[in-house]
C-alpha positions in Angstrom: 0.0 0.0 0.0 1.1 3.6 -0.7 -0.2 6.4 1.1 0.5 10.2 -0.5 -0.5 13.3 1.5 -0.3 16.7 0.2 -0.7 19.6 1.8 -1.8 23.2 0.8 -0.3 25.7 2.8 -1.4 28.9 0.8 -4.4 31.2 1.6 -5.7 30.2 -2.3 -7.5 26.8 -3.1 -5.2 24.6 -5.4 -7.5 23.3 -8.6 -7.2 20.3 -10.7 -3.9 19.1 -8.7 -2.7 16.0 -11.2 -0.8 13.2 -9.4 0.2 10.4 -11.4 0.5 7.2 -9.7 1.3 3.3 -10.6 0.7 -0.1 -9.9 2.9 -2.9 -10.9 2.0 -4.8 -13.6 2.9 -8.5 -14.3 4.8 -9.7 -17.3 3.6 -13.5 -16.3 0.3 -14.7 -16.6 0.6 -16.8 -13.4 0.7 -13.7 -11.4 -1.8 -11.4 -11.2 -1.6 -8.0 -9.5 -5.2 -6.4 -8.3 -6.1 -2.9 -7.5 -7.6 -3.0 -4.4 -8.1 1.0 -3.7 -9.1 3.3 -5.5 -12.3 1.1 -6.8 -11.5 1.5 -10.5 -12.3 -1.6 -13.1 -9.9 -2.6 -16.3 -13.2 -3.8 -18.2 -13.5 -2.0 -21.3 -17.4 -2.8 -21.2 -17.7 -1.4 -17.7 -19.3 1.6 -17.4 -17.5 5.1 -17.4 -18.0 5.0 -13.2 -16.2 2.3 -12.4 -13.6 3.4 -15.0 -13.1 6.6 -12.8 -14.1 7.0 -8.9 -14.5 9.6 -6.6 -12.2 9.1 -3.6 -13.3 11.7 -1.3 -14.5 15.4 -1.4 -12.1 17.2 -4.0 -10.7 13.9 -4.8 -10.8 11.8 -8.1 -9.3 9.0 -9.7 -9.1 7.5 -13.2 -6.9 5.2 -15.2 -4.3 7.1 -17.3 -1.8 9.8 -16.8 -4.4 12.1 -17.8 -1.9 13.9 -20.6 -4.0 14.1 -23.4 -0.6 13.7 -25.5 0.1 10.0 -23.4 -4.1 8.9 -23.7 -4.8 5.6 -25.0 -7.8 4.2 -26.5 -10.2 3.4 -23.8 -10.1 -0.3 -24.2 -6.3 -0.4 -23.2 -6.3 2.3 -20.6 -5.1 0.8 -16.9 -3.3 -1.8 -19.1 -0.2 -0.6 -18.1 -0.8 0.1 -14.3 -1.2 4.3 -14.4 -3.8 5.9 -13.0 -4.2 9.5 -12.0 -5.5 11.4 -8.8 -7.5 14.6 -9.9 -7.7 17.1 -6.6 -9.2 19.9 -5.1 -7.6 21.3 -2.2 -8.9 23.9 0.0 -7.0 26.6 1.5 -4.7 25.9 4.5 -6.1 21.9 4.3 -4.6 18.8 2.9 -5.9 15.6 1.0 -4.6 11.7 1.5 -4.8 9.7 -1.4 -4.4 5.6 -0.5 -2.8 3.7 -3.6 -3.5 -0.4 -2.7 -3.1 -3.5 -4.6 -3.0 -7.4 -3.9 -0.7 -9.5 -5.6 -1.8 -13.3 -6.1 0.6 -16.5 -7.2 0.1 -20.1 -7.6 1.8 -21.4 -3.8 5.5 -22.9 -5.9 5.8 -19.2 -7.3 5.7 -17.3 -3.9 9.7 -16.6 -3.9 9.8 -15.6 -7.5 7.8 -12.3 -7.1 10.3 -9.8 -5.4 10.3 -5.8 -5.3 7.1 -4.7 -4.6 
C-alpha cells in the first residue's frame, strides 16, 4: 500500500492538482496484480463510473496519466498500471490519497515475485 498526502499551505484553493501514480504490472500470466483502492475496473465494457471514482470530497481518480498527449484508446487504458489522482484542495487543508493492490501466485511461485 502507498499512502501520499499533500498539503496546501497557501491562503488560495489549489485546482485540478494532477498526481500520477502506478501499480505494478505483471509480465507472467501466473501472477496477477489487483487494485484493491481506489475502486477502478480494467473492463473495457464497464461503465465510465467504475472506469473513474471519486475518492473523497475534491478527490478523483481515473486510469491514465491524464496527458491528453500520453491517452490511449479506452479499451487499453489501466493496461499498463497508471492511473491518476485529480484534486481539489482547500485553503490551509490537505488531502490523502491511499494507492493499494493485492498481488496473487500459484503457492510454488511465492519466492519468485520480489520488489514490490
Amino acid at each position: 500500500m502507498q499512502r501520499i498526502t499533500v498539503q496546501n499551505t497557501r491562503t488560495i484553493p489549489i485546482t485540478n492538482l494532477r498526481i500520477v501514480d502506478q501499480i505494478p504490472v505483471s509480465q507472467d500470466a501466473k501472477i496477477n496484480v489487483k487494485l484493491v483502492s481506489p475502486s477502478l475496473s480494467l473492463d473495457a465494457s464497464s461503465n465510465k463510473a467504475s472506469r473513474e471514482a471519486t475518492v473523497s470530497e475534491g478527490v478523483q481518480a481515473q486510469w491514465g496519466t491524464g496527458d491528453p498527449e500520453e491517452e490511449q484508446d479506452a479499451d487499453s487504458k489501466g493496461r499498463d498500471g497508471k492511473l491518476n489522482w485529480t484534486c481539489q484542495i482547500p485553503e490551509q487543508s490537505s488531502v490523502n490519497i491511499k494507492l493499494q493492490w493485492e498481488v496473487s501466485t500459484p503457492a510454488n511461485m511465492k519466492n519468485s515475485v520480489v520488489g514490490l
